[in-house]
N, C-alpha and C positions, 0 to 999 in steps of 0.2 A: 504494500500500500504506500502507494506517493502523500509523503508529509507535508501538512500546508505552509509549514516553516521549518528552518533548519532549528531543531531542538538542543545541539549542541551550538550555537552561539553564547558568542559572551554577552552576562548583562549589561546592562546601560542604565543608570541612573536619569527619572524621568520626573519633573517639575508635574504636578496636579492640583487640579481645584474641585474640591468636591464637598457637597456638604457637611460643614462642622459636626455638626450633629449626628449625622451618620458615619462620620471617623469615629468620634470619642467612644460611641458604643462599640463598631467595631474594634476598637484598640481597646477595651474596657472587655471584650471576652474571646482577648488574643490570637484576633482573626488575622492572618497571616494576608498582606493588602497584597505583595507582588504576586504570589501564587493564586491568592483569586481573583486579579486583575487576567493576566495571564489564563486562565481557566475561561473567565466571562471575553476575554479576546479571540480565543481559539474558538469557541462556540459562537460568535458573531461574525469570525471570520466564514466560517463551515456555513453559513446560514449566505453570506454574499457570495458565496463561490458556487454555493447550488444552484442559488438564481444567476448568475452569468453566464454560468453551463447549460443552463435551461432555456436561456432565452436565445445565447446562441446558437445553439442546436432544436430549437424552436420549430424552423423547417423541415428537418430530417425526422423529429418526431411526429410531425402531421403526416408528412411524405409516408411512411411506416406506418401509422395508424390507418391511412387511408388504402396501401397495399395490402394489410392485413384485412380489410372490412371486405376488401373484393375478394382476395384468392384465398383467406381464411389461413389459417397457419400453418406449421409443417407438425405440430403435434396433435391438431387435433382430429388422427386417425385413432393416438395412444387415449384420447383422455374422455375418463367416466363419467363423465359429468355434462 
């Protein structure tokens, strides 16, 4: 499986502004910021990559749904349903 980033990079110290109140609590029940900064980036990454894959290949998937509606598939001689 192709990684969305290179996971052994080095860190980078990064400037934020984030609500007060929502720091103090998180730092008050030693919620680890880089690791679930990091977590909440990978899963928003994964989330825009789906959609640029989708929409670029937006035609090939009509194109294919549409070949599949006419000639119907190559498995369904196998399937029971």
């Amino acid at each position: 499986m192709v990684s969305l980033y290179d996971i052994s990079a080095t860190k980078k110290p990064t400037n934020l502004s984030i609500n007060k109140d929502l720091l103090s609590k998180a730092k008050a029940r030693k919620i680890n910021l880089s690791a679930t900064l990091e977590r909440a980036l990978v899963e928003e990454l994964k989330k825009v990559e789906s959609e640029r894959w989708r929409k670029e290949n937006q035609q090939a998937i009509e194109e294919l749904n549409h070949l599949s509606e006419q000639a119907g598939l190559f498995s369904d001689a196998y399937r029971g349903f």
